[in-house]
N, CA, C and O of each residue as an XYZ file, in Angstrom:
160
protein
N     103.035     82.264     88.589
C     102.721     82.406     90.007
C     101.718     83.539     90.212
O     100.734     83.248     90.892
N     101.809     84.849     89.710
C     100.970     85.393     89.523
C      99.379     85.390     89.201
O      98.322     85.902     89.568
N      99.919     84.471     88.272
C      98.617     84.435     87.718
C      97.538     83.583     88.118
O      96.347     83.682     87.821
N      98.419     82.279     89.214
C      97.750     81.771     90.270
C      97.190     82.389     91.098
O      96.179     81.824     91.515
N      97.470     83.587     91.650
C      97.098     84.532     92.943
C      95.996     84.892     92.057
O      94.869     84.818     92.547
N      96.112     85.273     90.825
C      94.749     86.322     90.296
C      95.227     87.587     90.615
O      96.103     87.954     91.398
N      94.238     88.382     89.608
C      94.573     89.806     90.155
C      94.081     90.222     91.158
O      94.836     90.722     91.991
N      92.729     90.160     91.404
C      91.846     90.549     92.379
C      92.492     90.516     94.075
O      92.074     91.145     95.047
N      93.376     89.769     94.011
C      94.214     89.330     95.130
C      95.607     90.414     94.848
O      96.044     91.255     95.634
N      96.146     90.061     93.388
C      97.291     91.004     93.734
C      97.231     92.345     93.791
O      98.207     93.059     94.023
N      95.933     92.798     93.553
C      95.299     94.686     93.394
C      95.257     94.635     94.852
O      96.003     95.493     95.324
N      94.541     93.810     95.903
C      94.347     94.234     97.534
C      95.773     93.645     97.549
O      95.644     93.357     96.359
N      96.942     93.234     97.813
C      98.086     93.005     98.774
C      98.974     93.574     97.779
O     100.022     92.951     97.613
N      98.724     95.018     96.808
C     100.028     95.456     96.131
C     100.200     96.584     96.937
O     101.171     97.198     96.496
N      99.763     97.101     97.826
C      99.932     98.452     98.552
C     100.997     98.280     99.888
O     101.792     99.035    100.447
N     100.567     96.874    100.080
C     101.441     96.470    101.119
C     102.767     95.774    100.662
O     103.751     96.190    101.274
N     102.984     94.930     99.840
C     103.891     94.531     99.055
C     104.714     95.419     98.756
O     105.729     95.627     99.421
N     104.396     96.059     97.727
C     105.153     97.779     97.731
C     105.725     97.895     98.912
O     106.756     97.239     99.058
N     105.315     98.618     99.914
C     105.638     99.016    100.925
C     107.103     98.498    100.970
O     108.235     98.784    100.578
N     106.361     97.497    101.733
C     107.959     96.208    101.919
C     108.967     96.211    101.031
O     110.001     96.588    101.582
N     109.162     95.868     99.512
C     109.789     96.129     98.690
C     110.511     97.504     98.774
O     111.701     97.627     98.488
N     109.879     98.323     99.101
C     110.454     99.822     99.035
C     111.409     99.978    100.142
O     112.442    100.630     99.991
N     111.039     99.286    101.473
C     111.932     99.514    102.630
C     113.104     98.413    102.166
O     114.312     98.639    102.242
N     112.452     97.073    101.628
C     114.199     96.134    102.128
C     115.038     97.089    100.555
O     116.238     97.366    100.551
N     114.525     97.277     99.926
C     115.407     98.166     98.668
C     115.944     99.266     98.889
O     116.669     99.699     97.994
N     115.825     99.836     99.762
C     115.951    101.231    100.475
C     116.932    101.289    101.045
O     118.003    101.856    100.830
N     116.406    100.426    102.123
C     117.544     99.978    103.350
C     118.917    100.392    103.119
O     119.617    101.354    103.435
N     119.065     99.190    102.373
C     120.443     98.812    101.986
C     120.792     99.844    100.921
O     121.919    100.259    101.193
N     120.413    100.323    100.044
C     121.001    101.716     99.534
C     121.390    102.780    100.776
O     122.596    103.004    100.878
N     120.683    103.324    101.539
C     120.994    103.940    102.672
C     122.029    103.566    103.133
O     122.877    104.132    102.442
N     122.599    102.884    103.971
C     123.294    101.776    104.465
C     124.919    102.083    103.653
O     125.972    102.523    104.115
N     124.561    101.658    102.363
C     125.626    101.758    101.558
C     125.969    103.081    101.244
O     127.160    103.390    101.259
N     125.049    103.969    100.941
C     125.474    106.023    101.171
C     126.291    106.228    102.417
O     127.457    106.620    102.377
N     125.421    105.856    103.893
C     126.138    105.932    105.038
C     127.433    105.433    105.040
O     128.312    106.147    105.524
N     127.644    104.630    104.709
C     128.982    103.360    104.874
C     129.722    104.621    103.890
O     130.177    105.601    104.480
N     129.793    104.557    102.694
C     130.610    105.432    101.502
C     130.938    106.977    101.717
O     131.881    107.603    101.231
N     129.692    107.551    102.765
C     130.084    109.189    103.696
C     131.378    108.804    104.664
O     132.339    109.552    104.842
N     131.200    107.421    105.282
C     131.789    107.846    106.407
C     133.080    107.378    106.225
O     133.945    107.548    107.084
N     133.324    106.689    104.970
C     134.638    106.385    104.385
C     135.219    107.742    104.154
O     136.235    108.124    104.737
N     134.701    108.305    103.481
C     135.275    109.650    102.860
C     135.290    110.177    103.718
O     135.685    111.343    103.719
């Protein structure tokens, strides 16, 4: 699939990709710290 996109494509939409990836991965770690503080 990648390699369909090409790189040239995945070098301009990896900054934004990232991004995204970083928040929905985030999120839910957060989420789950909060949830596990407020147990304790």
């Amino acid at each position: 699939m990648l390699r369909f996109f090409g790189l040239p494509q995945l070098l301009r939409y990896s900054a934004a990709h990232r991004l995204v990836l970083t928040i929905l991965i985030l999120l839910p770690l957060w989420l789950l710290i909060l949830w596990a503080v407020a147990l304790s």
